[in-house]
C-alpha positions, -999 to +999 in steps of 0.1 A: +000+000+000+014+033-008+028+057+019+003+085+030+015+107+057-016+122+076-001+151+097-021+161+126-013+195+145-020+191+186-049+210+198-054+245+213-029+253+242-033+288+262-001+293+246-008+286+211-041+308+214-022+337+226+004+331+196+033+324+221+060+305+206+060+278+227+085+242+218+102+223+250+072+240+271+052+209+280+017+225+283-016+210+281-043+216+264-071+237+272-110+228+273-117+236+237-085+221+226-097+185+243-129+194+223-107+198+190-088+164+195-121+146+203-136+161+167-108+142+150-118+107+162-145+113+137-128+126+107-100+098+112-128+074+111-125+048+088-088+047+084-064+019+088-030+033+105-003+009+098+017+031+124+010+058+148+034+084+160+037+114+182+057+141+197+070+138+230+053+166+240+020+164+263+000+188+238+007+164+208+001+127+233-031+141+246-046+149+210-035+113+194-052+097+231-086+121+226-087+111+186-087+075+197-067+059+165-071+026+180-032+023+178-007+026+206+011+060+197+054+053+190+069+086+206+088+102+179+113+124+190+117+144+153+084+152+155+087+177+188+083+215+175+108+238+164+135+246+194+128+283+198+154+288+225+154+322+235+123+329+222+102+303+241+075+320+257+073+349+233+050+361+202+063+372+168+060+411+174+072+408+210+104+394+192+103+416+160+105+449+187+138+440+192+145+422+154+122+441+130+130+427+103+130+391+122+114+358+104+115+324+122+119+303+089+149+323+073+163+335+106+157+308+131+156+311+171+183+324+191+202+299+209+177+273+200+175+262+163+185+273+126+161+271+094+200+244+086+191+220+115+152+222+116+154+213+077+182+186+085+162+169+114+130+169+090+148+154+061+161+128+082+124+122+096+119+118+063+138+095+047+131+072+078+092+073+069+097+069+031+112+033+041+074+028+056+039+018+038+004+025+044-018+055+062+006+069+088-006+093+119+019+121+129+011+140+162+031+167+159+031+208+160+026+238+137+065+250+125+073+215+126+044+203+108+051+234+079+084+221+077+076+188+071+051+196+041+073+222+025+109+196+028+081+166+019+074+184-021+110+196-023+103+234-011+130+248+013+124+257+053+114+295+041+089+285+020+075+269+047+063+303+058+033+301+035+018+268+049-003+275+072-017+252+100-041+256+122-052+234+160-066+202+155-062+204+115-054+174+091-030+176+061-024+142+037+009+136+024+012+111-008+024+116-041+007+117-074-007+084-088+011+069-062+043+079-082+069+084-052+086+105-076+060+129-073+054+138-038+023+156-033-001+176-009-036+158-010-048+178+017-039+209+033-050+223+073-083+207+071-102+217+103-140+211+090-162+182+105-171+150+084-144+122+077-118+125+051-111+086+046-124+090+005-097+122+003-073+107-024 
C-alpha cells in the first residue's frame, strides 16, 4: 500500500491561542483544545493506521489519546516543535520589537534552532518514513508540521512560511498516482467536521 502521511497539529494550548511561541514547554491543552482532539476521532474514522506516532510533547500525546486511532502512539522524538530557545515564551511582534525585520523560517531562534538544523532533522524524519507503507498518523506541531510539508514536495524551510496550520487540522501527504517520484499535498489544514477517509 502506498505511503500517505496524515499530519495532525495538537490541539489549542493557552499558549498557542495567545500566539506564544511555545516548543520544550510541555503544556496541556485547554478545554476547547480537548474538544478539538475529540472532533478528529470522527474525521479519522474509517482509516487503517499501519503506524501511529507522536511528539514527545503532552499537547501532541493528549490529541493522538482524545482522537482515539485505535493504535498505541510510538513517541517520535523528530516530530517535537521547532527549538525556539530564546524565544520560548514569546510572540512574533514581542520578538520583532527588538528584530524588526526578524522571520522564524529564514532566521531561526536564538540559541535554539536554525532554518540548517530544523530542515536537517526533518529530512532525516523523512527519509526514515519513506522506508514505511500505508496511512501513517503524525502527532506533531505547527512549524514543525510546515516544515515537514514544504521539505516533503521539495520546497525549502522559508517556503514553509506560506503553509499554514491551524489546532486540531489534518494535512495528507502522498504523491501523485502513487508515483513516489512525485510527492504531493492531498490535503492541506483541514479543520472542518465529516471524515476524510475518501480524500485521495
Amino acid at each position: 500500500m502506498p505511503l500517505r502521511l496524515y499530519l495532525i497539529r495538537h490541539g489549542e494550548t493557552e499558549w498557542s491561542r495567545a500566539g506564544k511561541h511555545t516548543s520544550r514547554t510541555d503544556i496541556a491543552l485547554t478545554a476547547r483544545g480537548e474538544d478539538e482532539a475529540r472532533g478528529l476521532s470522527a474525521r479519522l474514522h474509517g482509516i487503517e493506521f499501519a503506524h501511529v506516532f507522536s511528539s514527545p510533547r503532552k499537547r501532541a500525546q493528549q490529541t493522538c489519546e482524545l482522537a482515539v486511532i485505535h493504535r498505541a502512539a510510538e513517541l517520535e522524538p523528530d516530530l517535537a516543535e521547532w527549538d525556539y530557545g530564546d524565544y520560548e515564551g514569546r510572540t512574533p511582534a514581542e520578538i520583532q520589537a527588538q528584530r524588526p525585520a526578524w522571520n522564524l523560517f529564514r532566521d531561526g531562534a536564538l540559541n535554539g534552532e536554525s532554518p540548517a538544523q530544523m530542515g536537517h532533522r526533518v529530512d532525516l524524519l523523512l527519509s526514515r518514513l519513506r522506508t514505511l507503507e500505508g496511512n501513517i498518523a503524525l502527532f506533531t506541531h505547527g512549524h514543525l508540521g510546515r516544515v515537514l510539508a514544504a521539505r516533503w514536495i521539495g520546497l525549502s524551510v522559508e517556503q514553509a512560511q506560506h503553509l499554514l496550520l491551524s489546532t486540531a487540522s489534518v494535512g495528507i501527504l502522498s504523491y501523485t498516482h502513487n508515483h513516489i517520484d512525485q510527492p504531493a499535498i492531498a490535503l492541506w489544514n483541514s479543520t472542518s467536521d465529516g471524515c476524510i477517509a475518501g480524500v485521495r
